[in-house]
Rosetta silent file (secondary structure, phi, psi, omega in degrees, C-alpha in Angstrom):
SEQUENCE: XXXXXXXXXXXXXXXXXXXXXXXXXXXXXXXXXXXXXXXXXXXXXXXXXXXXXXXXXXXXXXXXXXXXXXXXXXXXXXXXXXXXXXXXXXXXXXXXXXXXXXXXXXXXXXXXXXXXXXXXXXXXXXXXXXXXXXXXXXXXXXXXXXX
SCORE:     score description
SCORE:     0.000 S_00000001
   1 L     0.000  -42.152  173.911   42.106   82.784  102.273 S_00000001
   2 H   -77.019  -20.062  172.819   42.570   79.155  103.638 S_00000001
   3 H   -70.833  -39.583  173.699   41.816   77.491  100.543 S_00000001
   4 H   -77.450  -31.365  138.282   44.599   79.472   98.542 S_00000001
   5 H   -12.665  -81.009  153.853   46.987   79.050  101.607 S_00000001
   6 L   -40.695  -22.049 -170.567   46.395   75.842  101.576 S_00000001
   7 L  -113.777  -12.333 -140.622   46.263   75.229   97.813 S_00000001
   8 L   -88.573  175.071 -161.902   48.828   77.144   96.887 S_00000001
   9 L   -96.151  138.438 -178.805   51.561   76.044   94.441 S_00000001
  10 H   -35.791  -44.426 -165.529   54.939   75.183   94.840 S_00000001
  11 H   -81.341  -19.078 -174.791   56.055   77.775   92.253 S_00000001
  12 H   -95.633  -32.844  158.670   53.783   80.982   93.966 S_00000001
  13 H   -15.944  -59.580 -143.255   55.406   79.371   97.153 S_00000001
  14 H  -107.600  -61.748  154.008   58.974   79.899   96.100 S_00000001
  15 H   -19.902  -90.831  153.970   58.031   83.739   94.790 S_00000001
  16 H    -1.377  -66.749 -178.563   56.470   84.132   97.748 S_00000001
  17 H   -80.499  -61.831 -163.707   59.611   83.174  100.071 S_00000001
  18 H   -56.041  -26.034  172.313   61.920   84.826   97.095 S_00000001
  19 H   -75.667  -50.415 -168.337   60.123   88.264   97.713 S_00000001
  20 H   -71.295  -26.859 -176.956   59.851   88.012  101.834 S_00000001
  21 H   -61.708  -46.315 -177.629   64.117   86.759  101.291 S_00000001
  22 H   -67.226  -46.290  176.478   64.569   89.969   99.231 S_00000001
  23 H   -30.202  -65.321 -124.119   62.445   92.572  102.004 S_00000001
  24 L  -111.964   18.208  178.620   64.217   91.116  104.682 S_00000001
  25 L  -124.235   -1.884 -141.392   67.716   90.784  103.096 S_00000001
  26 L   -81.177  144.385  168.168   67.816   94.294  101.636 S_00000001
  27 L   -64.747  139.535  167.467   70.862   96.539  103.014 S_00000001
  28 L   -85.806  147.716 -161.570   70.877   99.510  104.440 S_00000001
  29 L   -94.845    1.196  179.392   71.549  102.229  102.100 S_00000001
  30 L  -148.270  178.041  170.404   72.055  105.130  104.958 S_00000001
  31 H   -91.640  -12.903 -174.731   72.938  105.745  108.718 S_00000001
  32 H   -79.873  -26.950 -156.316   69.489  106.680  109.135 S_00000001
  33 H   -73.977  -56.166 -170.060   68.311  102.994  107.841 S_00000001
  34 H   -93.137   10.965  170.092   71.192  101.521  110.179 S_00000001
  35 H   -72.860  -95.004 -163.591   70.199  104.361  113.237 S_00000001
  36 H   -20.933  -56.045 -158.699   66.006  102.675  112.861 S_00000001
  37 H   -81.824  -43.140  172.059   67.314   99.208  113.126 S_00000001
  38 H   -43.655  -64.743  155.392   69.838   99.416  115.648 S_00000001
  39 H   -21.123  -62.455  157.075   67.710  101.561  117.584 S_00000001
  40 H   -22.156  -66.880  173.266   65.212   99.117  117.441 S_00000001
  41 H   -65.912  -24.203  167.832   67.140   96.426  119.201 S_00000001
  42 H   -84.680  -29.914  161.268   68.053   98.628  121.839 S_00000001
  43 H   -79.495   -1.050  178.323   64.819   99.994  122.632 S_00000001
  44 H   -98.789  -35.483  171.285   63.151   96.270  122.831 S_00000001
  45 L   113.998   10.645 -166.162   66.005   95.671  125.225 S_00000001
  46 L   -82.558  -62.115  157.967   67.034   92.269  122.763 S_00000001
  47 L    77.165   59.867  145.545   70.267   93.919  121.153 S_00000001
  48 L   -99.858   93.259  168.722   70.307   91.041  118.332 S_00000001
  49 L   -79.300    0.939 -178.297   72.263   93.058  115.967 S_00000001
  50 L  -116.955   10.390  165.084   72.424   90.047  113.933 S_00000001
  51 H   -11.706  -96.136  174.786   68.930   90.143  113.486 S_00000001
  52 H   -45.005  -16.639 -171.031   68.343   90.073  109.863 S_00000001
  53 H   -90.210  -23.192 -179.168   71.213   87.464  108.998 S_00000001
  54 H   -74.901  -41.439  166.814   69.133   84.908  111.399 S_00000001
  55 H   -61.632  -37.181  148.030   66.449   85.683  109.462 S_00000001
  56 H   -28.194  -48.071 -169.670   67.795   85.163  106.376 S_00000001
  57 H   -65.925  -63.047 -137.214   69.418   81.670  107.517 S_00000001
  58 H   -42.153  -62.839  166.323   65.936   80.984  109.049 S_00000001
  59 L   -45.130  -19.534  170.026   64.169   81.462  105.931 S_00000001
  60 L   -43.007  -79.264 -168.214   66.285   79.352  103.947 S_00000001
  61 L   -38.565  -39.114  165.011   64.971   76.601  106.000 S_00000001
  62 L   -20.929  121.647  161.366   60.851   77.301  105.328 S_00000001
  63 L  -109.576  143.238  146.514   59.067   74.395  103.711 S_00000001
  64 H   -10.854  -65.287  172.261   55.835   74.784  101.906 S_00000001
  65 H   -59.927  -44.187 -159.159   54.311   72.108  104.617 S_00000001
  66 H   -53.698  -37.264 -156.735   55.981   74.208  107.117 S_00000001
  67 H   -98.326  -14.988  173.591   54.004   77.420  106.066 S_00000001
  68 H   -73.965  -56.212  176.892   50.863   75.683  105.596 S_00000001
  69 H   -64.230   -7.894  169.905   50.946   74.345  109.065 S_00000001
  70 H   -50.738  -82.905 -170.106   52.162   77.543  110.552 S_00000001
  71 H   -30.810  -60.701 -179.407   49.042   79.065  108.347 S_00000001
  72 H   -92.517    4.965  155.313   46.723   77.052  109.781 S_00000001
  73 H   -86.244  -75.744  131.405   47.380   76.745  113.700 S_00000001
  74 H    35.676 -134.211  161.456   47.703   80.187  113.384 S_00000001
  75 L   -25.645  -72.004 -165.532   43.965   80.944  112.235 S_00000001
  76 L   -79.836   -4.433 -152.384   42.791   78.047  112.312 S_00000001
  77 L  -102.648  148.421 -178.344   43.634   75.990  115.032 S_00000001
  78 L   -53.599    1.626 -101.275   41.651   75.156  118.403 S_00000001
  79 L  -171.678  -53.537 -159.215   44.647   76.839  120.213 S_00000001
  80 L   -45.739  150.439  141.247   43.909   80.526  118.690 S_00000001
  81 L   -62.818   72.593  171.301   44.521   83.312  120.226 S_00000001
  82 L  -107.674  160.066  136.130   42.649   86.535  118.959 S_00000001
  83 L   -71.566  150.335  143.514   41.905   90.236  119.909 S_00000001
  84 L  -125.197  113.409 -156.201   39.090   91.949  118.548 S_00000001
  85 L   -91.805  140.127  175.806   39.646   95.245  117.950 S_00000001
  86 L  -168.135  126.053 -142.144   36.659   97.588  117.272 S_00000001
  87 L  -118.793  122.217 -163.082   36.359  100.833  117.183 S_00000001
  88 L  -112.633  138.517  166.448   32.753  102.510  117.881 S_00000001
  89 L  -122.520  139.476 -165.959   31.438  106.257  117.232 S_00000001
  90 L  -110.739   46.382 -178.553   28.445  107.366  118.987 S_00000001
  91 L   -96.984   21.272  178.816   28.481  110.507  116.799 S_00000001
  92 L  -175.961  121.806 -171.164   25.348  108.922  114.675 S_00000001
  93 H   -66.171  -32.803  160.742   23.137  106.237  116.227 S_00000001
  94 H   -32.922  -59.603 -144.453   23.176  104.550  112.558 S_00000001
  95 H  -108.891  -27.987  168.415   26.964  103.302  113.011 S_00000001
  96 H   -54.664  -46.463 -178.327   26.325  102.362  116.421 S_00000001
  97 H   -62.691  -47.488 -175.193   23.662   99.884  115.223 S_00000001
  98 H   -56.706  -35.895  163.251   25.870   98.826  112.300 S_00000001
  99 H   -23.523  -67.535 -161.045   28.634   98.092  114.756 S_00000001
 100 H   -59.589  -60.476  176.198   26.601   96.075  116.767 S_00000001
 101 H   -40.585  -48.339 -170.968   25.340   93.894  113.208 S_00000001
 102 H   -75.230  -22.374  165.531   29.189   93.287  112.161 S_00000001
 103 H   -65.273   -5.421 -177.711   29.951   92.390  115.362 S_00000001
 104 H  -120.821  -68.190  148.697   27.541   89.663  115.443 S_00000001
 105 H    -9.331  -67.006  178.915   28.296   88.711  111.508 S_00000001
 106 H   -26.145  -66.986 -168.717   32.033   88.198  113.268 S_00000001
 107 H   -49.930  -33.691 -175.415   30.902   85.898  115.462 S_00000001
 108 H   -69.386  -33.547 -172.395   29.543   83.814  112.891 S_00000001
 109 L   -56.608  142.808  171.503   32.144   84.310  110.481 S_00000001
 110 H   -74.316  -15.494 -178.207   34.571   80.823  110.433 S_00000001
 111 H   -68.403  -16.025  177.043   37.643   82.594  110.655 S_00000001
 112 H  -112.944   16.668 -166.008   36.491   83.336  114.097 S_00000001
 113 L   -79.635  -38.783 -172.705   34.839   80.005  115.098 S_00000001
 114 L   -89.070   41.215  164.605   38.143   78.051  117.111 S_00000001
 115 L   -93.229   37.136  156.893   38.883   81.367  118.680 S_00000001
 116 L   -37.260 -162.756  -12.661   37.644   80.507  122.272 S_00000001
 117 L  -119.638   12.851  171.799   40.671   82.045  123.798 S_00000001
 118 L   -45.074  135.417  169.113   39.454   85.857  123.228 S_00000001
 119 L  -110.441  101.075 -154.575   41.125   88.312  125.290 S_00000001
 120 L   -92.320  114.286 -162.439   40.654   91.722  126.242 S_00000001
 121 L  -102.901   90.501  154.686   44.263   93.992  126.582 S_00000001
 122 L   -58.981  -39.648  169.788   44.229   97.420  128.380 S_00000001
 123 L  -109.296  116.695  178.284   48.036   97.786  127.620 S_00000001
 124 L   -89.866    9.622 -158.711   48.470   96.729  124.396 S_00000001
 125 H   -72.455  -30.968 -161.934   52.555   97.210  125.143 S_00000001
 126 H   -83.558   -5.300  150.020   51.836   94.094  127.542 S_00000001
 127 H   -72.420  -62.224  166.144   50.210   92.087  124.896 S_00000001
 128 H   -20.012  -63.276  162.559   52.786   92.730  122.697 S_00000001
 129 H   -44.685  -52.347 -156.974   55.177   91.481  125.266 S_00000001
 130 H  -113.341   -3.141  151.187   53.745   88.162  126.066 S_00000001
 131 L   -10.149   47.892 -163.402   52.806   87.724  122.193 S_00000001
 132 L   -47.888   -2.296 -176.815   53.897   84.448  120.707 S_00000001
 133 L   -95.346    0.974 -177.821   53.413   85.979  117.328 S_00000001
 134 L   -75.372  172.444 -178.404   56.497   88.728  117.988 S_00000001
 135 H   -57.608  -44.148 -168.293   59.410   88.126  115.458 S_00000001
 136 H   -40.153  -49.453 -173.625   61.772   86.906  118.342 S_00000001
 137 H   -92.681  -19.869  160.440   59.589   84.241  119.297 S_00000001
 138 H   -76.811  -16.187  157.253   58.010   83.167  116.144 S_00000001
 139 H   -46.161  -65.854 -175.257   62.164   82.792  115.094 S_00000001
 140 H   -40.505  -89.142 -157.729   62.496   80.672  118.576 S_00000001
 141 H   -21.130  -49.998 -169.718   59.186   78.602  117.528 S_00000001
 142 H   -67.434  -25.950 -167.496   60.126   78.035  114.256 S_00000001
 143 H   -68.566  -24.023 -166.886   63.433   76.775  115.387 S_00000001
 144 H  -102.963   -8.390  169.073   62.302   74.879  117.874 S_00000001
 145 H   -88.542  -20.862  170.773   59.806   73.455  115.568 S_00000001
 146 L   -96.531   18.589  168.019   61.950   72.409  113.070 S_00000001
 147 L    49.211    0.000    0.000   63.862   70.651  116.247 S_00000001
């Protein structure tokens, strides 16, 4: 995954970006479609109703470099952030044990080696919350990253 990140080609780049422009451009075709997203903004408390057009500009703006370096502080970076979510059944002592193996594989794994900054969430609403990865604030970031 980091090597094709990382590798990847200007032209699967530009796909790439032309598919997430088209998701994230597309109109709504009903009142229920503009009920969900409206709704949305009002129940986060943000009430950016202009949501989607900032994204759109935003996205313009994406460079290749941008999304690599994103890509890799993001995963990769000394700086991560992760949860590890993992869900245990004690209805057969077999999957307990197996648990226990992948969870220890994990550790090992590199995608999980700069993660020093593990965290444990009882309210995941309040993770959520203070999240630098929600859309508002990866919007801010980028914005503030491309100065």
């Amino acid at each position: 995954m980091k090597k094709s990140a990382n590798e990847i080609s200007d032209k699967d780049f530009e796909l790439v970006k032309g598919s997430v422009h088209t998701t994230i451009s597309e109109k709504d075709i009903n009142l229920v479609k503009v009920h969900n997203r409206s709704w949305g903004q009002i129940a986060s408390h943000e009430y950016k109703f202009d949501k989607q057009s900032a994204s759109v500009e935003t996205l313009k703006t994406v460079t290749k470099e941008d999304f690599v370096k994103c890509f890799n502080d993001c995963f990769f970076s000394e700086n991560t952030k992760r949860i590890d979510f993992q869900l245990n059944s004690s209805a057969k002592e077999e999957i307990v044990k197996e648990n226990e193996e992948y969870a220890k594989l994990n550790k090992e794994h590199e995608v999980y080696q700069p993660a020093k900054g593990r965290e444990e969430w009882a309210d995941m609403k309040t993770f959520f919350a203070e999240s630098k990865y929600h859309d508002d604030k990866i919007l801010a970031n980028y914005k503030k990253f491309r100065g």
